[in-house]
N, C-alpha and C positions, 0 to 999 in steps of 0.2 A: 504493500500500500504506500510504500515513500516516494509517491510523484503527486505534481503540482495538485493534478486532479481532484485529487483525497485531499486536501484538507480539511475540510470541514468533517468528513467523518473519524479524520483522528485526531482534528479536535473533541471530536464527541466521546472518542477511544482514552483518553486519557484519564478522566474523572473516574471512568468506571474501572479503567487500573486502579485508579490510588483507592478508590471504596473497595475490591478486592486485597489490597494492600492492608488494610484497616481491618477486615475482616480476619483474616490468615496470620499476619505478622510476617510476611512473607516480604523480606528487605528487596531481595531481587525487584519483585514488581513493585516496589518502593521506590525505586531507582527509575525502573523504566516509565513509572508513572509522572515523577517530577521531570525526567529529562524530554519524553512526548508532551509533556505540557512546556519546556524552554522553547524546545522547537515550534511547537504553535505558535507561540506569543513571537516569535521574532519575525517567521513567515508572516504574522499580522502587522508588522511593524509595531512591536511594543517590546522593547528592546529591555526596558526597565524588570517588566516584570520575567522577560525570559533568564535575567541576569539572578532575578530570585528565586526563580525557582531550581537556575545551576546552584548557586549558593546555599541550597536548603539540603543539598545530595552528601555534603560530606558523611553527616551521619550513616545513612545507609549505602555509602561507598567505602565508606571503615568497617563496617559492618558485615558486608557481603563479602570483606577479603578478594576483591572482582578486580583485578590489575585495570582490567580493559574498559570498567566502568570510569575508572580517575581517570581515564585518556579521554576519553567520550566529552567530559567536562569540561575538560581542563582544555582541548581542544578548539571547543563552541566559546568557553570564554576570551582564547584569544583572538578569536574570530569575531567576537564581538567587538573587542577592542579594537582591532582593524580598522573595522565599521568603522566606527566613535571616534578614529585619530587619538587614543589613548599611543601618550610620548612613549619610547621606549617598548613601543610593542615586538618590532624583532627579536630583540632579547627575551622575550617572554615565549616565541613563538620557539625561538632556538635551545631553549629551554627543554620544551616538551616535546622536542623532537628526540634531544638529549637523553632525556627520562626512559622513552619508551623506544629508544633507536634497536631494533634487533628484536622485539616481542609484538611489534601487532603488525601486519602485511602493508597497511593502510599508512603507517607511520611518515613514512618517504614522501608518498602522494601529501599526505597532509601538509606538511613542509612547504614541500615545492607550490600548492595551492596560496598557501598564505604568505608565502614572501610571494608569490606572484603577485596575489592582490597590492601588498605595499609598492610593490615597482610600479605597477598599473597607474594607483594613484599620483605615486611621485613622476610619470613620466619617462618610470626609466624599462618600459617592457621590451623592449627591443634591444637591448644586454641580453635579456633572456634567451631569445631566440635558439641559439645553442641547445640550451638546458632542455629547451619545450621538445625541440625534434629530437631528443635522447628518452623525453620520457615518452612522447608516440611508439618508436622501437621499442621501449621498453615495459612498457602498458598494454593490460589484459580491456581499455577503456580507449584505443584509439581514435574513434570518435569522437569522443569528449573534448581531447586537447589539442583536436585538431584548428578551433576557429580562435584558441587562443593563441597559438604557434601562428599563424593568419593574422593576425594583430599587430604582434610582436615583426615578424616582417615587414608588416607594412608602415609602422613605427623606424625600422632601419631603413625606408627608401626601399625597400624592394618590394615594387609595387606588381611586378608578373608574378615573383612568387606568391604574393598574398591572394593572387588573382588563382591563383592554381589551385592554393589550398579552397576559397571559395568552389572553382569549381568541379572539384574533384570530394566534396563533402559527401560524406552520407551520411541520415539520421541515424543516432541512436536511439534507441529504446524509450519507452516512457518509462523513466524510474528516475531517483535520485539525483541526479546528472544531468539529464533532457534542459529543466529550465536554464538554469547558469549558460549551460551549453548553447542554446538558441540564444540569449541574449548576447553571446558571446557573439555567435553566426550574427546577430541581426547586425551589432555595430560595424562587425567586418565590411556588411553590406552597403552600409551608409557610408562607411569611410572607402570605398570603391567606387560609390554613384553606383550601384547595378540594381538602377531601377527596376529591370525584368523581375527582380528576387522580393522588391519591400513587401509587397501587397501583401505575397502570401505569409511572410514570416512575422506580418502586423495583423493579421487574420489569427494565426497560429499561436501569437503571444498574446492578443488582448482579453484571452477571457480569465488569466492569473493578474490582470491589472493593478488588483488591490495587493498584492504581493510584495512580499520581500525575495529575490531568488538566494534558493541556498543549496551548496551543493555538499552533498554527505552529511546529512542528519548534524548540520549544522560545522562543517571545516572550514567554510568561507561564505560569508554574507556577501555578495557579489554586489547587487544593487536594487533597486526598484526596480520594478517590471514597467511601474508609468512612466520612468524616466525613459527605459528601451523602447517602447512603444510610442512613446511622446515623442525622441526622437525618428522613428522612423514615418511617422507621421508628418514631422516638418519637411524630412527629405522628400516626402512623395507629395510637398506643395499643400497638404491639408493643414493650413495654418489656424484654423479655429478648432480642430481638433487637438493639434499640436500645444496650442495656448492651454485648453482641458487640463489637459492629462500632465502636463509641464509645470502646471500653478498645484497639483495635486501631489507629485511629486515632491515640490518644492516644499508645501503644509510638509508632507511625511518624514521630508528628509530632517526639518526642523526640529520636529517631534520626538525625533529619533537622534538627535544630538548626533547625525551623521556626516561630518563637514564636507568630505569630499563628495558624497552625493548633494549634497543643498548647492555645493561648489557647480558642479557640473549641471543641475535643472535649472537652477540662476541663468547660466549661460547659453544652455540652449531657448527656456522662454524667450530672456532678449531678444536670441537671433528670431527665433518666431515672432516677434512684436515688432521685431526691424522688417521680416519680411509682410508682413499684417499691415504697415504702416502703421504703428500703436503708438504710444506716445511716448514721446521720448524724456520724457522726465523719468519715467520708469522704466526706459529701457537704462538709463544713468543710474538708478537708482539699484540695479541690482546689480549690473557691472562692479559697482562700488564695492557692494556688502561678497559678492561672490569673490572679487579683489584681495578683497581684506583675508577672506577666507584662506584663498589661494596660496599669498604671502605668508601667515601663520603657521602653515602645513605644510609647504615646501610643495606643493601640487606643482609642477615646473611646465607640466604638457597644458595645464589648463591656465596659467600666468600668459602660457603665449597667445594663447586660444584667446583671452579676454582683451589681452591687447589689443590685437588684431582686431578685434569689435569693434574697440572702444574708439580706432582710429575709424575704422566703417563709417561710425554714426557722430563722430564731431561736427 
């Protein structure tokens, strides 16, 4: 049941673990009860309360003596942090990599997921590129890492091979992986202009809109789904839709004390308000606060991105 799909019925899954839990005394489904309840609340965008219910697990992860349950956690919470721009988050990531390096299969990927995210954010994906085609060869999940290997390319100027990886894709599976995965495919899409591909993959993603994408039961909080969709909706000229989905991102991302996402809906609304002819006091107006963003986090890909606006619309 771990694809976008089911949410809602494992939101529904959850409560009736922990009242089994209550009943039995059974630590295990104590554990999978708080930790299927972090993962809702984050997929909901409620970041706060996913963080409490990781927090509430020590008990019944000292308990269960479950190695792989303190990964599970400790995982999601640096994955949160990610999110949140929490300072010193590498350290924490390399950390529990450190912890559990040689005892869970998953270890590695985890890693490499979440300093992926930090370089994404900071601009520096395209260093990676190397590392991504090593873990394609080396991954039982090739299609998963293929539209971020596609990124990261086309981050270095190599814009045939980002093009190759587009079009030599194929879906994966609906499970765990699929949303991050698409959102990953759609930005490919937009950052290529290969309008033949928007329609369907803005078809494909808008009915997880209300989303947070997360891939592996919470290893990396990827982004807003309205933000993916909000973009690929400006690209394909639907600027009142794009406005939508863009200002909703924008509430979410605030909400969620997510800088780099608030960073990057800021910026694309704009460009939909500059394309919209909207007003440009508000188009300055988020320039600024996205700016300010920007510079505090060291977001470097998205500093150029806003400059570049900012000279647009003088």
């Amino acid at each position: 049941m771990w694809d976008p799909s089911t949410e809602l019925r494992r939101a529904e899954i959850a409560p009736e673990v922990a009242r089994m839990a209550r009943a039995s005394g059974d630590v295990d489904l104590e554990f999978f009860a708080g930790f299927f309840a972090a993962v809702s609340a984050a997929e909901h965008c409620d970041i706060a309360d996913a963080r409490q219910h990781l927090e509430l697990l020590a008990g019944p992860i000292t308990a269960s003596r479950n190695f792989y349950f303190g990964f599970l956690a400790e995982r999601m919470l640096a994955s949160l942090d990610v999110l949140t721009g929490q300072p010193g988050v590498q350290a924490r990531i390399d950390a529990v990599a450190e912890r559990y390096a040689g005892t869970h299969a998953d270890t590695t990927g985890t890693w490499a997921l979440q300093t992926g995210g930090l370089a994404y954010q900071s601009g520096g994906l395209g260093d990676l590129a190397p590392s991504l085609r090593a873990m394609i060869e080396e991954s039982e999940i090739t299609s998963n890492w293929r539209p971020p290997l596609g990124l990261a390319m086309l981050a270095r100027g190599d814009r045939a091979g980002a093009m190759a990886v587009l079009d030599d894709f194929e879906e994966p599976p609906l499970d765990y992986f699929w949303l991050t995965t698409m959102q990953s495919l759609a930005e490919l899409a937009v950052g290529l202009e290969r309008h033949d591909v928007l329609r369907g993959l803005f078809e494909r993603l808008s009915p997880y809109r209300d989303q947070l994408g997360i891939t592996a039961s919470g290893s990396l909080c990827l982004g807003l789904v309205a933000t993916t969709v909000g973009q690929l909706a400006l690209a394909m000229g639907d600027h009142e839709a794009a406005r939508e989905l863009l200002d909703q991102a924008v509430s979410r991302a605030d909400a969620m004390d997510a800088p780099f996402e608030a960073t990057k809906a800021r910026r694309l609304l704009a460009t939909a308000l500059v394309a919209a002819d909207g007003s440009a006091d508000e188009v300055r107006k988020l320039i600024d606060v996205a700016a300010e963003l920007a510079e505090a986090h060291g977001f470097r890909a998205e500093q150029l991105l806003l400059g570049e606006l900012a000279i647009a619309v003088r």
